[in-house]
VEXBA-677994 format. One record per residue (C-alpha): z negated, y negated, x negated; chain. Coordinates in pm, 1 decimal. Example, Ala and Ser with C-alpha at 12.3 -4.5 7.8 and 13.67 -1.06 7.14 Angstrom:
<sites>
w; v; u; kette
-780.0; 450.0; -1230.0; A
-714.0; 106.0; -1367.0; A
</sites>
This chain:
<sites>
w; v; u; kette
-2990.3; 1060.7; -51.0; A
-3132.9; 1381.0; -148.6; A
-2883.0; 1697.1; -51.1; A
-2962.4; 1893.5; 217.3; A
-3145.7; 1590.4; 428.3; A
-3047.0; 1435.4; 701.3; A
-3123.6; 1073.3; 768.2; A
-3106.4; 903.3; 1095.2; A
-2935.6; 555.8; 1075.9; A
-3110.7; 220.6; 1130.1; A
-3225.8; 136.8; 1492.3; A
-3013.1; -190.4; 1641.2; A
-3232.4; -497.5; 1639.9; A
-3270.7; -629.0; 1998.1; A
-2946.3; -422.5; 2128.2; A
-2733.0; -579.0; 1792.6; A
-2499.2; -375.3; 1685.1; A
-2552.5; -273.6; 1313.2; A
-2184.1; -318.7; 1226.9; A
-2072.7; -666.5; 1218.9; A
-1822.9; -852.6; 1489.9; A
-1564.8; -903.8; 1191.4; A
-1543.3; -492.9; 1141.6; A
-1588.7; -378.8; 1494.5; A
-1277.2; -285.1; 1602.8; A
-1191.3; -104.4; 1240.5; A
-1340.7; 275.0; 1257.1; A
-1271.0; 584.0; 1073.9; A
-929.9; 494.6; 912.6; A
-633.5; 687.0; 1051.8; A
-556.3; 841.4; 735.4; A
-908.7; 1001.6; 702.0; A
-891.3; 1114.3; 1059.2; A
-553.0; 1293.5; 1042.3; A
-662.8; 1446.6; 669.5; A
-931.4; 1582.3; 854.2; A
-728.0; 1688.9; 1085.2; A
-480.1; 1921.9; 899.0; A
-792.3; 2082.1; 668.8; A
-928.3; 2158.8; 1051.0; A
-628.0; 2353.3; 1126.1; A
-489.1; 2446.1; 807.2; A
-183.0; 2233.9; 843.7; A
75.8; 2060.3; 588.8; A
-25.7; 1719.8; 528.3; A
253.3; 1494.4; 557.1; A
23.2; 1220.9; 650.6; A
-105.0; 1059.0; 369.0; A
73.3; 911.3; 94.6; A
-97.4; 1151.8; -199.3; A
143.5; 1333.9; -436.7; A
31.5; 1691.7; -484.1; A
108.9; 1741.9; -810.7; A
15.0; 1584.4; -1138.5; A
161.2; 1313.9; -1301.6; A
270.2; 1294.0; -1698.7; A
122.4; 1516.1; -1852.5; A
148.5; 1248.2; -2160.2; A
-40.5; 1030.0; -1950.9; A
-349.6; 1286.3; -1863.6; A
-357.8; 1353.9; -2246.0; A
-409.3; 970.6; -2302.8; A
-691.9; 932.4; -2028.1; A
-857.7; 1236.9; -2239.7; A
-769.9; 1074.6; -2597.3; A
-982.2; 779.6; -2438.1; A
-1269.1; 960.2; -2308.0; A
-1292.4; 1124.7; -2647.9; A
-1261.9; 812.6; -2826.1; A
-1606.4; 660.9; -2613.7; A
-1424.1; 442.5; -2372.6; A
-1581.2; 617.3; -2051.7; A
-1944.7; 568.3; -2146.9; A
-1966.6; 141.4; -2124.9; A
-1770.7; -95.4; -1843.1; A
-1446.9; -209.4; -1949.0; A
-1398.3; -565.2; -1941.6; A
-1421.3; -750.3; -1663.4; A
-1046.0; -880.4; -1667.9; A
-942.1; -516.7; -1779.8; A
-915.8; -372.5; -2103.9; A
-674.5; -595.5; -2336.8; A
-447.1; -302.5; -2359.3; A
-378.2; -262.6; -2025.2; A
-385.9; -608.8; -1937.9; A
-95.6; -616.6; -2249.6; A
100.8; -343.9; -2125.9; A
112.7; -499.6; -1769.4; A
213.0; -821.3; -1915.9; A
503.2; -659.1; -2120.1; A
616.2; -448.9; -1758.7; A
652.5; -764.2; -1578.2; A
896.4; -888.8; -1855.2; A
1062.3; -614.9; -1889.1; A
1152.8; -530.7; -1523.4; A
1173.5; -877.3; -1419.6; A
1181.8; -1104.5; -1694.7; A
825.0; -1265.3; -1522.8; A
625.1; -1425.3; -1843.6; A
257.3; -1392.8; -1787.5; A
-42.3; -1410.6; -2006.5; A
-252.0; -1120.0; -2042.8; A
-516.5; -1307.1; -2148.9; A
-524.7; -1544.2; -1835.0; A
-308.3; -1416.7; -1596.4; A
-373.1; -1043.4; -1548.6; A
-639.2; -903.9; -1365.7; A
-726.6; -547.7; -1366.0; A
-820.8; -401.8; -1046.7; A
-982.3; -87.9; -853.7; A
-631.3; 3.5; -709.8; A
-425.1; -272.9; -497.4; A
-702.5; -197.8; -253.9; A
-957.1; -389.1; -364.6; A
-679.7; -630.0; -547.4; A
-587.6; -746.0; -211.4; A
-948.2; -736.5; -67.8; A
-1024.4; -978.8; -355.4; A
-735.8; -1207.8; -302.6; A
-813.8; -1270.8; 54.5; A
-1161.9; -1298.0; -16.9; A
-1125.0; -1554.1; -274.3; A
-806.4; -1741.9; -116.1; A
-909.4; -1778.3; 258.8; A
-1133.0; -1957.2; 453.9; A
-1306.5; -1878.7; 793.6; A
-1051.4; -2015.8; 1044.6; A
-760.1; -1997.0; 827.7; A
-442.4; -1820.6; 1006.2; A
-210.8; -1508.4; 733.3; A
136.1; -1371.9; 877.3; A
178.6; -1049.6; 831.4; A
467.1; -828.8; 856.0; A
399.3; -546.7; 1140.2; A
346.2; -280.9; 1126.9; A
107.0; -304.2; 836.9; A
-94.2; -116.6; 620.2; A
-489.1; -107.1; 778.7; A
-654.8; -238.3; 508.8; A
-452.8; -552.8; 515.7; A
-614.4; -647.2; 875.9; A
-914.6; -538.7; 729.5; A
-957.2; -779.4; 446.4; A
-819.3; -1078.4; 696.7; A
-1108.5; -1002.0; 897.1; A
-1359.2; -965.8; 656.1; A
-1295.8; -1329.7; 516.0; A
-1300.5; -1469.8; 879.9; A
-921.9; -1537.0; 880.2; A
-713.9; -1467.3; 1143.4; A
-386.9; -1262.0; 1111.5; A
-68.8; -1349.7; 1301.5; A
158.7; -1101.5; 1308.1; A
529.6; -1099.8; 1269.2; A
697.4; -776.4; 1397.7; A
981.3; -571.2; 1207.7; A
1190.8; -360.0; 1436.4; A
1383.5; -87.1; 1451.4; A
1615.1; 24.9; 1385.1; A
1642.0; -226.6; 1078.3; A
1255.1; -372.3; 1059.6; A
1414.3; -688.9; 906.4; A
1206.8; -982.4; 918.7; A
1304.6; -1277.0; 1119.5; A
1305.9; -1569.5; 959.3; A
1346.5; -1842.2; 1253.0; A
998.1; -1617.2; 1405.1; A
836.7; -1655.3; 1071.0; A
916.2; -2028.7; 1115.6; A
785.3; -2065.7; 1503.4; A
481.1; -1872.9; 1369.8; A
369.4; -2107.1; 1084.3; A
90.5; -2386.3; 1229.3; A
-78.4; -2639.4; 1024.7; A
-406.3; -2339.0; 994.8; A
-181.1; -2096.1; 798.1; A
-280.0; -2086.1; 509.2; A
-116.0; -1746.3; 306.0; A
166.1; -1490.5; 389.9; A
90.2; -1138.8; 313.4; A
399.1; -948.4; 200.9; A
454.9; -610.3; 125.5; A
798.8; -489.6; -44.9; A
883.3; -230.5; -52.1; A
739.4; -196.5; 292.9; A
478.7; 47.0; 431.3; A
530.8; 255.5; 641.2; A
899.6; 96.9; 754.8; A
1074.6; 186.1; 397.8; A
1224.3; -158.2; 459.2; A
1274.3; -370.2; 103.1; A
1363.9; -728.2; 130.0; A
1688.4; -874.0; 17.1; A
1734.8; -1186.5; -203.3; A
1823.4; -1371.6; 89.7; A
1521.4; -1242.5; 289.8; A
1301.3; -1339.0; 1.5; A
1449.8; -1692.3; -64.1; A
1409.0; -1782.0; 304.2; A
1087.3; -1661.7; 275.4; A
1002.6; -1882.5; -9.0; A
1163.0; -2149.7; 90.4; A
901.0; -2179.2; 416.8; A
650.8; -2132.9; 158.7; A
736.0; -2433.8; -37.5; A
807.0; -2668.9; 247.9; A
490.2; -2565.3; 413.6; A
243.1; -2553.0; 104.4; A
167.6; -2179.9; 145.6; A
-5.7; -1943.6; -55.1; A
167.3; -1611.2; -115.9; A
22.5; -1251.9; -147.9; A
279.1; -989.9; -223.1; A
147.5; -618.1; -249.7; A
437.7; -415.5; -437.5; A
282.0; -78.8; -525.8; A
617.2; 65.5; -459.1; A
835.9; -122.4; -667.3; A
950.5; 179.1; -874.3; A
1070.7; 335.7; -524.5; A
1349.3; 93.0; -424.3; A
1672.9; 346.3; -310.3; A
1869.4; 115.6; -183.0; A
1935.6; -242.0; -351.5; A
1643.1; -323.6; -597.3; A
1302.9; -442.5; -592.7; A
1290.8; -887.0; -653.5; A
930.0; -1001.1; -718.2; A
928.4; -1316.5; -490.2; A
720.0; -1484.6; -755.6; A
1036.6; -1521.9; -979.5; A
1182.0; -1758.5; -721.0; A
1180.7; -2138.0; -751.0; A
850.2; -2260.5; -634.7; A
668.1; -1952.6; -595.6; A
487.5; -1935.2; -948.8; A
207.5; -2170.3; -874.9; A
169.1; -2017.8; -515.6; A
198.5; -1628.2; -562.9; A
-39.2; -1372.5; -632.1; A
89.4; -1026.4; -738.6; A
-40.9; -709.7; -639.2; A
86.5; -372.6; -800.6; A
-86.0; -23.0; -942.7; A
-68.5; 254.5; -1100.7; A
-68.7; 544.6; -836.6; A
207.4; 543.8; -652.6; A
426.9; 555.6; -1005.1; A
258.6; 771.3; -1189.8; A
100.7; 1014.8; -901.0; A
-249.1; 946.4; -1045.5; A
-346.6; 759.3; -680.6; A
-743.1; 872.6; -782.0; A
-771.2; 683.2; -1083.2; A
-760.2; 359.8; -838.4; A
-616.6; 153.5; -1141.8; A
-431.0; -132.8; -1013.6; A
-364.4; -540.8; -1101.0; A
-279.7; -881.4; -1059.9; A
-66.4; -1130.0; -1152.1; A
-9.5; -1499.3; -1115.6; A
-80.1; -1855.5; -1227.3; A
-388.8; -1925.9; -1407.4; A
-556.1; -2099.7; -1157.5; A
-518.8; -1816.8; -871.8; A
-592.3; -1533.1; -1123.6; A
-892.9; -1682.1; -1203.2; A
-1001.2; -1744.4; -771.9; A
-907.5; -1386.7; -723.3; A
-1155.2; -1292.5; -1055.4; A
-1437.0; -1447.3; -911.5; A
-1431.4; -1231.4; -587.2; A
-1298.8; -899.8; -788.2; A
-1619.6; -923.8; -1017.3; A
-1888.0; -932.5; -715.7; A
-1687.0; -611.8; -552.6; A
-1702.9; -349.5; -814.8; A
-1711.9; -554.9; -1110.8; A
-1536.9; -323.5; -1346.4; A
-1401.7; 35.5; -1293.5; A
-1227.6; 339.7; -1452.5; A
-1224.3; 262.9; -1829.2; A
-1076.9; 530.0; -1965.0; A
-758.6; 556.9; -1700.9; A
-707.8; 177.4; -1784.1; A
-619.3; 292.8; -2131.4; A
-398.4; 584.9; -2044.1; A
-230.9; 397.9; -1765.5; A
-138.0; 140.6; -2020.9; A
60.9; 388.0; -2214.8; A
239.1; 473.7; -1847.9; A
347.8; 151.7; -1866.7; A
532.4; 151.2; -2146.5; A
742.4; 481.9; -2063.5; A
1093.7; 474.9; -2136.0; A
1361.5; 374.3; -1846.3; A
1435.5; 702.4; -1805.0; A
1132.8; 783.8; -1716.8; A
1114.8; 583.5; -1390.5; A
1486.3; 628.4; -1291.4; A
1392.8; 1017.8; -1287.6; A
1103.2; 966.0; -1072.3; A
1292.7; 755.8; -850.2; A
1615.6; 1021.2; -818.4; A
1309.3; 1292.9; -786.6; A
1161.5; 1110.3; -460.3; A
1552.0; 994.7; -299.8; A
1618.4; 1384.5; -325.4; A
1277.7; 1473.7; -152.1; A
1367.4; 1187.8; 98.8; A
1669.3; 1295.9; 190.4; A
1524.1; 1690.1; 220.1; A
1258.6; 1595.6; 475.1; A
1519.3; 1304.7; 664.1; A
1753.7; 1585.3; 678.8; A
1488.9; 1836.5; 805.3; A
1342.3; 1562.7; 1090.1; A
1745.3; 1534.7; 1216.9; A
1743.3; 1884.7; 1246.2; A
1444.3; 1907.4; 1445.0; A
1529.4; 1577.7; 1690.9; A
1365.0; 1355.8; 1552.1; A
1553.3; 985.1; 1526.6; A
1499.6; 897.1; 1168.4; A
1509.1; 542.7; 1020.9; A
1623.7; 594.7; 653.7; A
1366.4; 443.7; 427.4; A
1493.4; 185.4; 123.5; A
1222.5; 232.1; -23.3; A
851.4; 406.3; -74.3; A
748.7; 774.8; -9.2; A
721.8; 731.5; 353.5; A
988.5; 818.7; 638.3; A
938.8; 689.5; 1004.1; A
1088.8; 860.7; 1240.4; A
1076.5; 781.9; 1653.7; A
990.1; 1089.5; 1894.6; A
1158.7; 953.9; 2237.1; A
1439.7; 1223.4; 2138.3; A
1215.1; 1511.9; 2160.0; A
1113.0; 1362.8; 2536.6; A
759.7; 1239.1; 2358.0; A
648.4; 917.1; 2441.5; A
320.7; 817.6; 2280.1; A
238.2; 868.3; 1881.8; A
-91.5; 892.1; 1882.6; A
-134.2; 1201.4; 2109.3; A
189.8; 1341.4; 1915.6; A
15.4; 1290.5; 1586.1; A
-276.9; 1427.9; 1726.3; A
-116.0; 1794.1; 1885.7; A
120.2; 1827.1; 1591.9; A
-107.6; 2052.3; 1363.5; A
-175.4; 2261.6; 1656.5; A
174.2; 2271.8; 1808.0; A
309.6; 2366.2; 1431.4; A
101.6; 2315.0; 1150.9; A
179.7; 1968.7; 1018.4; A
32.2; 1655.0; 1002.8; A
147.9; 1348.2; 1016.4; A
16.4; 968.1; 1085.5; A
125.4; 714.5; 1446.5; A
289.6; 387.0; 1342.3; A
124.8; 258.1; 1607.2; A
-188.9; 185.8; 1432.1; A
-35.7; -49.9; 1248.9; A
76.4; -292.0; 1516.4; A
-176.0; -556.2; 1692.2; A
35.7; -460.6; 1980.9; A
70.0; -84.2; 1980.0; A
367.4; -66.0; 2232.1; A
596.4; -233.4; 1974.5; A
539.8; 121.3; 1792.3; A
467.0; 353.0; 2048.0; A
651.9; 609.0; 1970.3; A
665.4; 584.3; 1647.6; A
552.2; 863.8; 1354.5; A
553.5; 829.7; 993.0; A
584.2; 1150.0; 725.4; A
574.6; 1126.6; 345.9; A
794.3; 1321.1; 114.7; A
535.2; 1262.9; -174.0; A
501.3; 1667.7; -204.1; A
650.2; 1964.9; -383.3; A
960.0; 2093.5; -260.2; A
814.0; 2392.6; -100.0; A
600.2; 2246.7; 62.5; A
857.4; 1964.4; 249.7; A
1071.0; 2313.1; 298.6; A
791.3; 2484.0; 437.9; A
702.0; 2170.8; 666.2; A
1074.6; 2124.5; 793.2; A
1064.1; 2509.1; 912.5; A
760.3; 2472.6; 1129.6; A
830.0; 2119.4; 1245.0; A
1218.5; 2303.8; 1358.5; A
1007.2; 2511.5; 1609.8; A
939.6; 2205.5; 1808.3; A
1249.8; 2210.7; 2008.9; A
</sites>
């Protein structure tokens, strides 16, 4: 489009609406409109889950070394480039003790974005039913939609959001055909247990289920540790594996992220990746490779760095009377605002940048039913300390 032109969009045929039944109800995303939001008014952004300040610099040096070496001016591989698709291979075993090919069993993505918009393409059918755990991140009900699924929710509340597993049961019908996990868990900060996961896994064997697990933050686990499901007995053949680079390494706009699994599903989740973008960021795939192989102490640091920020901004919320449910895990807090005589998250979320110049996002987006998180607001602590300090001052003046 040329700059400086503006287009009118396409008439509706007959009265049709231009945007498809499957994607009606899905509009601007909610973290688009609150970004827009706090640039509007000047506000903190404590919204969206973007670290504002770089990561490694060891890491940006190696995404240069790359770009000066010619690896930005052709695609990558489809799959990803060998080295990354290595260095994945090597994480999995070294965290986890998970053996996977890199030749045949890693796929690289364009963040877990489009890794789980691929899996669900290439897994489901029109008709079939995924459980999800609610609240849920919006891209997951997204990517149901688009590949004419239907999702089923099962609800996590507070103060605990622990899954119940005799729900998850009642909820399974001979349509399901995949559970869509996500631990650590966005926005709730809850991580399943061992015992969660092998109950979890268990229904997945007796029932023939397929598995999708998105585990961006498994580097952000504060409170027990993170347990890939796909390391349990029977979940191998049956589990696709969704991680990235961004939330670890605070590079979210290099969108480099991957999957992992059997053969068989790799290859059904390839063949929907390579009609999406095909291949993407070629030079980040080789920098992000070398992330991967950073020393231990590298990731315990990060994950001390981001329990102290928590436990800043949790502290700061208290203070200003806001009930907060202490994460496990992630970069995200949510908090309830019945204590402060609020009732309804949206409309909070919306007056907040007025009321005292911070942003932040309504859990109850994230819920089919929006009562079950009406009052429910979620704040990440993915920002430099003066800036959470700053935020906890103005959000004080509430009371």
């Amino acid at each position: 489009m040329t700059q400086g032109r503006a287009t009118q969009p396409a008439p509706a045929r007959e009265g049709r609406p231009l945007l498809n039944r499957r994607l009606a109800a899905f509009g601007t995303t909610i973290f688009a409109e609150m970004s827009a939001l706090a640039v509007r008014t000047g506000s903190i952004n404590l919204g969206q889950g973007f670290p504002d300040a770089d990561g490694p610099e060891e890491i940006r040096e190696a995404a240069v070394r790359a770009l000066r070496a010619g690896h930005g001016n052709q695609y990558p591989p489809g799959p990803g480039v060998p080295e990354l698709r290595a260095a994945v291979a090597a994480h999995q075993e070294r965290f986890y003790g998970l053996s996977w090919s890199p030749e045949t069993e890693v796929l690289v993505t364009t963040g877990a974005t489009e890794a789980i918009a691929a899996s669900l393409l290439a897994l489901l059918e029109p008709g079939d039913e995924v459980i999800a755990f609610e609240p849920y991140y919006d891209s997951y009900a997204a990517c149901i939609a688009m590949a004419g699924a239907r999702r089923v929710p099962l609800t996590l509340r507070a103060p605990g959001f622990r899954p119940d597993l005799d729900e998850l049961r009642s909820l399974i019908t001979p349509r399901t055909r995949l559970l869509l996990l996500n631990t650590p868990h966005n926005p709730t900060g809850a991580v399943l247990t061992p015992d969660e996961l092998a109950g979890i896994a268990a229904l997945a064997v007796e029932h023939d289920l397929l598995v999708v697990t998105d585990e961006v933050y498994e580097h952000l686990v504060f409170t027990g540790a993170h347990h890939p499901i796909a390391a349990l007995p029977g979940m191998r053949g049956r589990t696709v594996s969704i991680s990235s680079s961004g939330k670890t390494f605070s590079y979210t706009g290099w969108k480099v992220g991957w999957v992992t699994g059997d053969a068989p599903l790799v290859a059904a989740v390839r063949s929907a990746k390579q009609y999406l973008t095909f291949v993407s960021g070629g030079p980040f795939q080789y920098a992000i490779a070398e992330a991967l192989a950073l020393p231990d102490t590298f990731f315990a640091g990060f994950r001390a760095d981001m329990l102290r920020k928590r436990d800043l901004l949790a502290e700061g919320l208290r203070a200003a009377g806001f009930r907060v449910y202490e994460p496990q895990g992630t970069y995200f807090i949510t908090t309830d605002i019945a204590p402060l005589g609020e009732k309804d998250a949206y409309a909070f979320c919306r007056a907040l940048p007025e009321r005292c110049g911070v942003a932040a996002v309504p859990n109850s987006v994230f819920y089919d039913d929006p009562e079950a998180g009406r009052s429910q607001v979620r704040f990440t602590f993915c920002k430099k300390d003066e800036v959470l300090e700053e935020a906890v001052e103005r959000l004080g003046g509430l009371g």
